[in-house]
C-alpha positions in Angstrom: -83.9 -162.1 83.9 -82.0 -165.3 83.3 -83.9 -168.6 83.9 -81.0 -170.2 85.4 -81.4 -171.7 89.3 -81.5 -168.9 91.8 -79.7 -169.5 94.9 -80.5 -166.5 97.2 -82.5 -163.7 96.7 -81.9 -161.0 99.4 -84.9 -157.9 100.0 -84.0 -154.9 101.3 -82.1 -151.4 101.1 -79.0 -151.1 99.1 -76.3 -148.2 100.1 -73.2 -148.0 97.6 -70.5 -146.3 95.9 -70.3 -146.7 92.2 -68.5 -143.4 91.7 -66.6 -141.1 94.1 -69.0 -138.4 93.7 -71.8 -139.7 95.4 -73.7 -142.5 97.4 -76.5 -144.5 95.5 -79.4 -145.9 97.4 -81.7 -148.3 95.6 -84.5 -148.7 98.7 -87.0 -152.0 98.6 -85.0 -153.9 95.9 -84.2 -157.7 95.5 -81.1 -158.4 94.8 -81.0 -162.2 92.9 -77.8 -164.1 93.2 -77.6 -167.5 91.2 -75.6 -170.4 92.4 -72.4 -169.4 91.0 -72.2 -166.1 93.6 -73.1 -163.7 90.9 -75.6 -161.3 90.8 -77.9 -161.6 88.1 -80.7 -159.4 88.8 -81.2 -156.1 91.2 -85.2 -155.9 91.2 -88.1 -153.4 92.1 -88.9 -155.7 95.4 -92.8 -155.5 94.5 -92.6 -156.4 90.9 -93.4 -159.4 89.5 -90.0 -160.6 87.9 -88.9 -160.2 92.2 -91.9 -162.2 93.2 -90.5 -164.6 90.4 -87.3 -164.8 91.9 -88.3 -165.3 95.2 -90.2 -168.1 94.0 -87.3 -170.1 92.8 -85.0 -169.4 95.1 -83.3 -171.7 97.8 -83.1 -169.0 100.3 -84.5 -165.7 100.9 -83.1 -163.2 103.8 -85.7 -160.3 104.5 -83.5 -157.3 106.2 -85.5 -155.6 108.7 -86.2 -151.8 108.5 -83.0 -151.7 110.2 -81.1 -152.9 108.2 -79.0 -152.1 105.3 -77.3 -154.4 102.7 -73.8 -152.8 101.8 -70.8 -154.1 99.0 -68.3 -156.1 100.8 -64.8 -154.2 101.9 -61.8 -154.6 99.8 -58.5 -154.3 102.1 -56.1 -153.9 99.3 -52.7 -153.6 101.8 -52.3 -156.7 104.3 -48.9 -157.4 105.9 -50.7 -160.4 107.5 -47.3 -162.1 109.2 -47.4 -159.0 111.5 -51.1 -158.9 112.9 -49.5 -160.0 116.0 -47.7 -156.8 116.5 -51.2 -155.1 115.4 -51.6 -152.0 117.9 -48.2 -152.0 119.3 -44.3 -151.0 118.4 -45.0 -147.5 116.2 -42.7 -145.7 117.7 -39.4 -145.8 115.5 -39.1 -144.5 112.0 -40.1 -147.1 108.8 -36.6 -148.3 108.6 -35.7 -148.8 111.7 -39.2 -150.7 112.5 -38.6 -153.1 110.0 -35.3 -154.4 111.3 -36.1 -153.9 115.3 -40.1 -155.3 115.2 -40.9 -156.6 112.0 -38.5 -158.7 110.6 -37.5 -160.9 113.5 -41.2 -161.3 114.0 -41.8 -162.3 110.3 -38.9 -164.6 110.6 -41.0 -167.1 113.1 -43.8 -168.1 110.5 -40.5 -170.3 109.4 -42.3 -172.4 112.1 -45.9 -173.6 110.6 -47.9 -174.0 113.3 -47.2 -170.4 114.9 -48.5 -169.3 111.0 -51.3 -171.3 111.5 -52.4 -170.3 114.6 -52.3 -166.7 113.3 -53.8 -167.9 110.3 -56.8 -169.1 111.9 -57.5 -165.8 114.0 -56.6 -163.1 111.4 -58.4 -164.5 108.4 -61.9 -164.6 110.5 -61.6 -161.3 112.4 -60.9 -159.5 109.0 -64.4 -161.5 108.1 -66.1 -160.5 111.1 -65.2 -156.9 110.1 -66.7 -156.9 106.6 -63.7 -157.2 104.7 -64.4 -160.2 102.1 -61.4 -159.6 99.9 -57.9 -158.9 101.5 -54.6 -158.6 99.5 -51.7 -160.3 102.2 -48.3 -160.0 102.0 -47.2 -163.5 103.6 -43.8 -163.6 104.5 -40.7 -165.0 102.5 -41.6 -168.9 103.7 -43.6 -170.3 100.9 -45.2 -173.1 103.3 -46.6 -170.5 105.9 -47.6 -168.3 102.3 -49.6 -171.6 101.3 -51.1 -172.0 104.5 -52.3 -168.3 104.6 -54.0 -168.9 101.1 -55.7 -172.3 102.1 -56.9 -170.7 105.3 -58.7 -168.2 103.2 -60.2 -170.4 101.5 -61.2 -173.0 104.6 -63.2 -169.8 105.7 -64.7 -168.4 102.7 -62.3 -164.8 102.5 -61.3 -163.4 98.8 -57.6 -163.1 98.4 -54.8 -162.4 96.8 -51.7 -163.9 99.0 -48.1 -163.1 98.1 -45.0 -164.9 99.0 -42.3 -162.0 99.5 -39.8 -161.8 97.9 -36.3 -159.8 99.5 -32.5 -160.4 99.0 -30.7 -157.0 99.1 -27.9 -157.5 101.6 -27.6 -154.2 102.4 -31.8 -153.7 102.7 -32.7 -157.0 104.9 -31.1 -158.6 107.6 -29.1 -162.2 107.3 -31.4 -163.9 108.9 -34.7 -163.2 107.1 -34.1 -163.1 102.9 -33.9 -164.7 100.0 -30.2 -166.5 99.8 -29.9 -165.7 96.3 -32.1 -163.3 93.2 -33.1 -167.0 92.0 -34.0 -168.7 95.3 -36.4 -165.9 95.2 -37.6 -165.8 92.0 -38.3 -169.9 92.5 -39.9 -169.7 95.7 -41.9 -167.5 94.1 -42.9 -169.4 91.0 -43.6 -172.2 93.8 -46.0 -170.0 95.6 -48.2 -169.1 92.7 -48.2 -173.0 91.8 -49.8 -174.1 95.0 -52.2 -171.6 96.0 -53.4 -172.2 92.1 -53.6 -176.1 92.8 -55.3 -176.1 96.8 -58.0 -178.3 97.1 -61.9 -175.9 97.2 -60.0 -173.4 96.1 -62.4 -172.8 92.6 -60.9 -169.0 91.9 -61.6 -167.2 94.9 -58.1 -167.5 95.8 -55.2 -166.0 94.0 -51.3 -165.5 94.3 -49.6 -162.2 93.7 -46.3 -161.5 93.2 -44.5 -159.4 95.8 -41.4 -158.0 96.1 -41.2 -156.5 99.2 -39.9 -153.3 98.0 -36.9 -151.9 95.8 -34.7 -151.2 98.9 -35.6 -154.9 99.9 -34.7 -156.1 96.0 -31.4 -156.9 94.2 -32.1 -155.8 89.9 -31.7 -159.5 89.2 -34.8 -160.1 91.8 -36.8 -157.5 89.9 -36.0 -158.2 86.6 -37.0 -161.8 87.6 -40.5 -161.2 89.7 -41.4 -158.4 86.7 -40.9 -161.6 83.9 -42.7 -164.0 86.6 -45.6 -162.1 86.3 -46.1 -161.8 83.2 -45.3 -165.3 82.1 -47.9 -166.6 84.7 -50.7 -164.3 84.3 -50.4 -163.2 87.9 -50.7 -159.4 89.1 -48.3 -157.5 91.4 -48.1 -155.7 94.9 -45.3 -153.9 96.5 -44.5 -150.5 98.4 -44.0 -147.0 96.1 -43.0 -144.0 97.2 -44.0 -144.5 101.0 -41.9 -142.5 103.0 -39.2 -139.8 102.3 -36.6 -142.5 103.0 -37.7 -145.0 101.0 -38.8 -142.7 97.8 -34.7 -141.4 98.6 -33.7 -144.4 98.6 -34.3 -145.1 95.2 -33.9 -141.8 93.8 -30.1 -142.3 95.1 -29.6 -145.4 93.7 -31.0 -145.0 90.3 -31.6 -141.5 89.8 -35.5 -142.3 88.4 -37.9 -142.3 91.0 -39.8 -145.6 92.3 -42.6 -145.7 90.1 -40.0 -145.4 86.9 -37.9 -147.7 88.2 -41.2 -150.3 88.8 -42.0 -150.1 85.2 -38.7 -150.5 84.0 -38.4 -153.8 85.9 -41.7 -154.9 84.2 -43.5 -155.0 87.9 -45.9 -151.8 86.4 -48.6 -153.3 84.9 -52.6 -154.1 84.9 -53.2 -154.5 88.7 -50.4 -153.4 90.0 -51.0 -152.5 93.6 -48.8 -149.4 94.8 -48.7 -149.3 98.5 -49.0 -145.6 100.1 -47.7 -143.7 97.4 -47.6 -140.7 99.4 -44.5 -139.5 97.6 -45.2 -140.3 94.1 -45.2 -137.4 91.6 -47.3 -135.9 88.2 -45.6 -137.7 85.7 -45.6 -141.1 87.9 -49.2 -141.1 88.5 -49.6 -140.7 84.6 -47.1 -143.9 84.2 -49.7 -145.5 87.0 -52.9 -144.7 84.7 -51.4 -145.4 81.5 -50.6 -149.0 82.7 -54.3 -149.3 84.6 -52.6 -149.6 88.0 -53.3 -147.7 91.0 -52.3 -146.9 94.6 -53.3 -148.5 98.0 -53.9 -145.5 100.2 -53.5 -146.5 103.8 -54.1 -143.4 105.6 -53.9 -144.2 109.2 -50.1 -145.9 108.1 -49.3 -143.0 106.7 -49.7 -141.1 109.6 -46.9 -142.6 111.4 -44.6 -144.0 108.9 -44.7 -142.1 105.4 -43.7 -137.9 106.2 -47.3 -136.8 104.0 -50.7 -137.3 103.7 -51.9 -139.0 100.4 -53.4 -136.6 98.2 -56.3 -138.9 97.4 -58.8 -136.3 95.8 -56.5 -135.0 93.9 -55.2 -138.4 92.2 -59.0 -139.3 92.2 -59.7 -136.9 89.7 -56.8 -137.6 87.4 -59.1 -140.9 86.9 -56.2 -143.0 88.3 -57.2 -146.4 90.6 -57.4 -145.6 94.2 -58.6 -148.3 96.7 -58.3 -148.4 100.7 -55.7 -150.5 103.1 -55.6 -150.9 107.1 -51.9 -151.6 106.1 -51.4 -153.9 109.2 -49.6 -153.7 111.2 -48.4 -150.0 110.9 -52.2 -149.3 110.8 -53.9 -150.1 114.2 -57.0 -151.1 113.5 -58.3 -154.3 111.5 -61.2 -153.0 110.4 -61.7 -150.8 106.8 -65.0 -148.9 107.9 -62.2 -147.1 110.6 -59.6 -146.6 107.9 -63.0 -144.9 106.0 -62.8 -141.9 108.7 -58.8 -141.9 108.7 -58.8 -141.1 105.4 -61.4 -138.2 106.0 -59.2 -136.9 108.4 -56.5 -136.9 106.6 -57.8 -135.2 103.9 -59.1 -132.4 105.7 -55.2 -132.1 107.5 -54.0 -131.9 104.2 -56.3 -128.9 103.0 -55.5 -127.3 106.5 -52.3 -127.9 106.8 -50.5 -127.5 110.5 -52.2 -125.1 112.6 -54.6 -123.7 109.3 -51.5 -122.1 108.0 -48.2 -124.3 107.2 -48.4 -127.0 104.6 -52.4 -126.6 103.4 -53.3 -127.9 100.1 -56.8 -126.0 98.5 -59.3 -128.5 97.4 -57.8 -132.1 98.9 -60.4 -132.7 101.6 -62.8 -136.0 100.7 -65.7 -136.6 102.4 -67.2 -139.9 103.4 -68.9 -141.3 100.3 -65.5 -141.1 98.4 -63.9 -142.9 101.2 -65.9 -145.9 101.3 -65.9 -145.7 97.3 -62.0 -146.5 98.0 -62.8 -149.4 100.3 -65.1 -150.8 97.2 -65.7 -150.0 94.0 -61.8 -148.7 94.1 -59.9 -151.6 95.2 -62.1 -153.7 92.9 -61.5 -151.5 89.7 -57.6 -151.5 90.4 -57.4 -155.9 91.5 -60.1 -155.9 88.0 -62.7 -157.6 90.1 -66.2 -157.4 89.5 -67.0 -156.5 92.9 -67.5 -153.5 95.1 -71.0 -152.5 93.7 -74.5 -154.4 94.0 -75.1 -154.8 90.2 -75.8 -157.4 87.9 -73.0 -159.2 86.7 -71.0 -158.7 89.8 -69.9 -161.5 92.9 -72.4 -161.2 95.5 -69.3 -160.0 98.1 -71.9 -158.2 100.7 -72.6 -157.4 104.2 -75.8 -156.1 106.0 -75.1 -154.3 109.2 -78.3 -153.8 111.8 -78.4 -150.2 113.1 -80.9 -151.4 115.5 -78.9 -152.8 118.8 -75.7 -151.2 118.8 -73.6 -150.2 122.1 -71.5 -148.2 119.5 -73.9 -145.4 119.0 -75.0 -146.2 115.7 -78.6 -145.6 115.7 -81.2 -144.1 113.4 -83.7 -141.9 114.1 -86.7 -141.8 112.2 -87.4 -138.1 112.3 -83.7 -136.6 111.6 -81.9 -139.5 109.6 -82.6 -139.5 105.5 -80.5 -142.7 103.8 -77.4 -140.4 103.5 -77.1 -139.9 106.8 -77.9 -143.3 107.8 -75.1 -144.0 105.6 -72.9 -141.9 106.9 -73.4 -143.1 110.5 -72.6 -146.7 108.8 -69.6 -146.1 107.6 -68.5 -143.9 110.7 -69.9 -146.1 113.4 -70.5 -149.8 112.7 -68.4 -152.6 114.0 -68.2 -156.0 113.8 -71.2 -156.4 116.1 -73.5 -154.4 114.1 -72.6 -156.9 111.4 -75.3 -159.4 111.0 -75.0 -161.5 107.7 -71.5 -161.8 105.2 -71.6 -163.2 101.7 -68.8 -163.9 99.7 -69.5 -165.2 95.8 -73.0 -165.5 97.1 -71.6 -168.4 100.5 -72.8 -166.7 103.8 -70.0 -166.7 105.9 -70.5 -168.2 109.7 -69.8 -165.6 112.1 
């Protein structure tokens, strides 16, 4: 072990996901964390390197028998301009939602201090809930996009924010686009600028470049966000293949299908960050491996908005990214452990099909292990952070949740509950009050 100062040193029982296949506990371990938020040791708890390490460290949290210390939760689909909407309006189809509910509301963060005061809400509740990374579509006003970013950092949440980026006449309203392709590509360039330059903000803050989607997007748009990218360094997020209408959409205009048409325009690359997907064929989820990008699977979203389920073990297996997204606010709830279950349920709809008969896919159901892999060690493989497992070399992004006191029903019970079901009870269960302690890069988060 490195002899370089050790900030923390947290003692206790470890539950993660470094694979889909199955849930690792290490029980009894200390976990070292040096002042930089990286872990550089996980340690036998009783051994003397541990009792080292505790000895030179400026804090040391002992969970109770309670307690479990978990990865933190990677929410890889944010529309954070409409978590004032969250839990309501779901009751037209995608493109029709967009222009009655979700684009006059994302036309007010023109006025800062409504963004703000969304801002400041959103960013800690996501916190509260476990989730120390979020990746935020902002809205097309780069100030309120720069205030997102710097709120994330006043509080101590992992981020990629994204100015959008929309000017198709025909595929957004008047009132709420880009003027022009190169207004948009600027604003843009502008966005990735400041959130790089905001004051405390030492790299746990990033931009990402985000065209809304291709209906959303002129060619000259695309063509211009695909060479901002790359010129900057900066990955990418937008919508693929969502809903029947959307993946129509673009077969009808260019005869390729979205994720062609996303490589062509140069927006397919290391990173990338496909929204839903649902729709997305064989030979497009070979274009999404080959390029090392991989799809945000927001199954509760899906539910309402995108005609399919996401066949999530089935593009698990062909070894392409997969991480997890509440997708607000077409998902109703902020919190990833829920969207953990949706995407259980899901699954097992899709093997069943409707009524056991119409529909049902053999071998597509997931169970809760490979769900919570998606909320972890997923996202993190596709954004190419080293997160989402408790290993050395990783950011110390963790949360320990107390099954001891919960008026949710999580509880163990010594005689029936081995560390898988405990686990499972976890992940099904816990809420934002069962949440005792958040790190992020090693900073405990005030609650």
């Amino acid at each position: 072990m490195s002899e370089e100062n050790t900030e923390l040193v947290v003692i206790g029982t470890v539950h993660h996901v470094p694979t889909p296949a199955a849930l690792e506990v290490l029980a009894n371990v200390s976990v070292v964390v040096n002042g930089n938020g990286l872990i550089t040791a996980v340690l036998p708890a009783d051994s003397p390197e541990a009792a080292e390490a505790v000895r030179r460290a400026n804090t040391v949290v002992r969970l109770g028998q309670h307690e479990r210390l978990l990865p933190g939760l990677i929410d890889t689909h944010v529309h954070a301009p409409q978590w004032p909407q969250l839990g309501t309006g779901l009751d037209l189809p995608l493109e029709q939602w967009l222009f009655d509910y979700t684009f006059p509301l994302e036309a007010k963060y023109a006025d800062t201090s409504f963004a703000q005061s969304v801002w400041q809400h959103m960013v800690p509740t996501f916190l509260r809930h476990g989730t120390t990374t979020s990746v935020y579509y902002a809205t097309v006003h780069t100030e309120s996009t720069t205030l997102l970013a710097q709120t994330c950092v006043e509080h101590g949440q992992r981020a990629y924010v994204g100015r959008v980026a929309m000017d198709h006449p025909e595929g957004t309203p008047e009132w709420y686009r880009d003027a022009t392709a190169q207004q948009g590509i600027d604003s843009s360039q502008r966005s990735i600028e400041e959130i790089g330059a905001l004051a405390g903000n030492t790299g746990l803050v990033s931009a990402i470049v985000t065209p809304r989607f291709i209906p959303a997007c002129s060619d000259e748009l695309l063509v211009g966000l695909g060479e901002l990218a790359t010129r900057t360094g900066t990955l990418v997020q937008t919508h693929c293949s969502e809903s029947h209408w959307e993946h129509g959409y673009v077969l009808e205009r260019y005869g390729r299908s979205d994720t062609e048409m996303l490589k062509h325009f140069g927006l397919l690359k290391q990173g990338t960050v496909l929204a839903h997907g649902v729709h997305i064929g064989d030979s497009d989820y070979g274009l999404i491996k080959e390029a090392h990008a991989g799809v945000a699977h927001c199954p509760m979203s899906n539910s309402y908005f995108a005609n399919g389920v996401f066949p999530a073990r089935r593009v698990l297996g062909m070894g392409v990214h997969v991480g997890l997204g509440t997708d607000i606010s077409a998902g109703t709830d902020a919190g990833l452990m829920k969207q953990c279950v949706h995407a259980v349920t899901s699954s097992r709809m899709l093997e069943d099909g409707v009524n056991g008969i119409d529909g049902a896919v053999e071998n597509s159901r997931i169970d809760i292990v490979a769900a919570f892999y998606m909320a972890t060690t997923g996202g993190a493989n596709m954004l190419g952070l080293n997160a989402g497992v408790i290993a050395a070399g990783n950011h110390f992004d963790a949360i320990v949740v107390d099954t001891s006191s919960s008026d949710s029903g999580l509880r163990i019970y010594a005689d029936v509950d081995g560390e898988e079901r405990i686990f499972e009870k976890i992940v099904r269960l816990s809420g934002p009050r069962d949440i005792s302690h958040i790190w992020v890069a090693g900073k405990k988060i005030k609650q």
